[in-house]
C-alpha positions in Angstrom: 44.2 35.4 31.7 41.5 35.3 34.6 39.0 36.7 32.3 39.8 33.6 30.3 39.7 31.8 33.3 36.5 33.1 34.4 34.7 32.1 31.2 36.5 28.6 31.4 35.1 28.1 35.2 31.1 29.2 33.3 31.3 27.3 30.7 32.2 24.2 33.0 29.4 25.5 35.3 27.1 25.0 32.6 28.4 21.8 31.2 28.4 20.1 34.4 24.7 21.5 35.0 23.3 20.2 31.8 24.9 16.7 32.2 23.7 16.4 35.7 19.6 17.5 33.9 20.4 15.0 31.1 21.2 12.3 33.3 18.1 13.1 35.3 15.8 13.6 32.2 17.2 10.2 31.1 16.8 8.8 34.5 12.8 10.1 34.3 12.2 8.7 30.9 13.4 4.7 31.8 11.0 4.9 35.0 8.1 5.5 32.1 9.2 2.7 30.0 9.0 0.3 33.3 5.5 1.7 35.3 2.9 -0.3 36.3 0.0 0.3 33.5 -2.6 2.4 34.2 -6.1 1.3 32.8 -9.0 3.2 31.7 -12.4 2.4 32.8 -15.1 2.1 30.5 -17.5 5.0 30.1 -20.9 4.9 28.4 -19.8 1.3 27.1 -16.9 3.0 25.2 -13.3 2.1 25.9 -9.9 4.0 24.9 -6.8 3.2 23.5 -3.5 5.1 23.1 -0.8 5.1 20.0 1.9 7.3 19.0 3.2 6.8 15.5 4.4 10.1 13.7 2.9 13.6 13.1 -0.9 13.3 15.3 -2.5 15.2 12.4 -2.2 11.8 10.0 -2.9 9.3 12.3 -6.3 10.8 13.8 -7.7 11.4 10.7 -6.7 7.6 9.7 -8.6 6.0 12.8 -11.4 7.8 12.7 -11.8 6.3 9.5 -12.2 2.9 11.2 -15.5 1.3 12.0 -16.5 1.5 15.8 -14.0 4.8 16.8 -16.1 7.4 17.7 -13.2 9.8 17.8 -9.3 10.4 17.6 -8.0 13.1 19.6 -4.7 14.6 19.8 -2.0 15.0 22.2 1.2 14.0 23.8 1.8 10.8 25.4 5.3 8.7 26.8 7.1 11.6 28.4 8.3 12.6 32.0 7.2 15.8 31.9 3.7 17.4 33.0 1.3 19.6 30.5 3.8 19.5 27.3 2.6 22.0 24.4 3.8 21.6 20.8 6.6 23.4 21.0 8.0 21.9 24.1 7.7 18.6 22.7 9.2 19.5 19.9 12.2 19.9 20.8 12.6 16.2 22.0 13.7 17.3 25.7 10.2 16.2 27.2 10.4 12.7 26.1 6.4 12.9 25.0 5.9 11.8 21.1 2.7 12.9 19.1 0.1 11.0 19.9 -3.4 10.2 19.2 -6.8 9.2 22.1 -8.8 6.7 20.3 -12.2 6.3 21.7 -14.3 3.3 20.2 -16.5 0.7 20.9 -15.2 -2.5 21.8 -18.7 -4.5 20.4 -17.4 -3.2 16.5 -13.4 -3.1 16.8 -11.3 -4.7 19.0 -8.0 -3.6 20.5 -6.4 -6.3 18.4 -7.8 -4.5 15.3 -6.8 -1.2 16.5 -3.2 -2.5 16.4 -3.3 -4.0 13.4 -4.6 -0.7 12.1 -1.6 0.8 13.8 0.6 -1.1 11.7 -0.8 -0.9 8.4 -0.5 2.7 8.5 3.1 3.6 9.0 6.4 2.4 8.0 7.0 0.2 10.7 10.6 0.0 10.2 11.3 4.2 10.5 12.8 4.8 13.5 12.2 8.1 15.4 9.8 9.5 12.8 7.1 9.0 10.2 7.8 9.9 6.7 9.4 13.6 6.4 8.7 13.9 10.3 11.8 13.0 12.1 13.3 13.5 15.6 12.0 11.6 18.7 8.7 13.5 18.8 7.3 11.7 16.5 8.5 8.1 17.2 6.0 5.6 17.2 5.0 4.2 20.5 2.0 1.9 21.2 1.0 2.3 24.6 -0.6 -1.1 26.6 -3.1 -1.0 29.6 -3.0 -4.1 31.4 -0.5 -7.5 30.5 -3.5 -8.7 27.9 -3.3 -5.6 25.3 0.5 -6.4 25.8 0.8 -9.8 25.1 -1.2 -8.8 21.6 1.0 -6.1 20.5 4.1 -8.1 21.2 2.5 -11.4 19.3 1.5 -9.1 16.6 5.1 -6.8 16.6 7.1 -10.4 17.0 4.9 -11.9 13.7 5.5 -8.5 11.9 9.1 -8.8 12.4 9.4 -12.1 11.1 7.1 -11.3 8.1 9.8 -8.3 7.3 13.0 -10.4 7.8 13.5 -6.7 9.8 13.4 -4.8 13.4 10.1 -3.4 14.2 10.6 0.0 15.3 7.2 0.4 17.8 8.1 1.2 21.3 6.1 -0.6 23.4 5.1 1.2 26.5 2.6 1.2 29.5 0.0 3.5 29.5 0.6 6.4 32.2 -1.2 9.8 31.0 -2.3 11.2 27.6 -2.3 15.2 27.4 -4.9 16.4 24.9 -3.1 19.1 22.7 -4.5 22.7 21.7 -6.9 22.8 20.1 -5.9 24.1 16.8 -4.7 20.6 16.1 -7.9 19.1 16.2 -9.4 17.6 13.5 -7.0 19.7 11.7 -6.9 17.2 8.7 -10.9 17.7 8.2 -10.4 21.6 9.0 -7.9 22.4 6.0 -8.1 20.4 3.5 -5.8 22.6 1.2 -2.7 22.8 3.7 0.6 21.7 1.5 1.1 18.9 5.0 -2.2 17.8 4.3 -2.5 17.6 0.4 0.9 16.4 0.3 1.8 14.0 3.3 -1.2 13.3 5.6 -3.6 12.5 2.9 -1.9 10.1 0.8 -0.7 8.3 3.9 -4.7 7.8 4.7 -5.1 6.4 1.1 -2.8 4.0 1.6 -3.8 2.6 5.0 -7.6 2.9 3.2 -6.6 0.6 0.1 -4.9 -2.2 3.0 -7.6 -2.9 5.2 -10.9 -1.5 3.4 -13.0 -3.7 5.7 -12.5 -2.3 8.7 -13.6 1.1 6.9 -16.8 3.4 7.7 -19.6 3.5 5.1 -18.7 6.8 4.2 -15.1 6.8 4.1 
């Protein structure tokens, strides 16, 4: 009986201990979703912008397609925890979702293309995932800098949604901090070619995107 007791008393140890870090975790992630936006200067006359929007291999190689981005890294962005690796964001507990740096020149695209790019490249009605990828991680999340780039992805979200007859599911959030990711995921489209992910899920979703907007495309691509 008071070994049974015992385990009874642990067990309610834990439970109470985990609900008190969910609550806090929870509490942590809202206070992201309502910060002021942080903005990132210009350097070398090239500006950066910041989307989330399923598994980060896929999208980078899909805006670095694009006329005027220089280059797509990427990383982890939306969370409430510091320095997340893969594995800790995978398991949906650090509130960060795959995401992707874009660095271009605002003279060729503008952020307004950048979102519509956004959009033409995912499902935009998948909630908490992209395709086979599911699970908060890879949630799609487009992250805004100052009220302008705001005001544009809720005009463009708002005219989406009506176009659809359906909910949008981009999370719209302001920019706090993008973590770059290790560095086996970069440009890991380009650097294997023959992976089953690649041949089977990233690539055909960079076809599709390609045959919507082939204006916006580079020369070569």
């Amino acid at each position: 009986m008071k070994k049974t007791l015992l385990l009874l008393a642990i067990a309610t140890l834990f439970s109470c201990k985990n609900t008190a870090q969910s609550s806090e975790n929870n509490k942590a992630q809202e206070s992201i979703k309502t910060a002021t936006p942080i903005e990132v200067p210009l350097k070398n006359g090239m500006a950066k912008a910041y989307f989330a929007s399923g598994c980060f291999w896929c999208v980078e190689a899909i805006y670095e397609s694009v006329k005027g981005v220089e280059e797509s890294i990427s990383g982890y962005a939306g969370g409430h925890t510091k320095n997340p690796t893969y594995e800790a964001s995978n398991t949906g507990r650090t509130g960060h979702a795959e995401a992707v740096e874009i660095i271009y020149n605002p003279d060729i695209v503008s952020f307004s293309t950048l979102v519509d790019v956004y959009f033409a490249s995912q499902n935009p009605t998948q909630v908490n995932g992209q395709g086979p990828d599911r699970g908060s991680q890879y949630r799609s999340i487009i992250f805004y800098q100052n009220q302008e780039q705001k005001q544009i992805i809720e005009t463009k979200k708002a005219a989406l949604s009506k176009k659809l007859g359906t909910t949008i599911a981009a999370e719209v959030y302001p920019f706090q901090k993008f973590w770059i990711a290790e560095d086996y995921h970069q440009n890991y489209e380009k650097l294997h070619p023959n992976n089953s992910y690649i041949k089977n899920v990233s690539i055909p979703r960079l076809k599709r995107f390609q045959a919507k907007m082939p204006e916006v495309l580079k020369a070569n691509h």
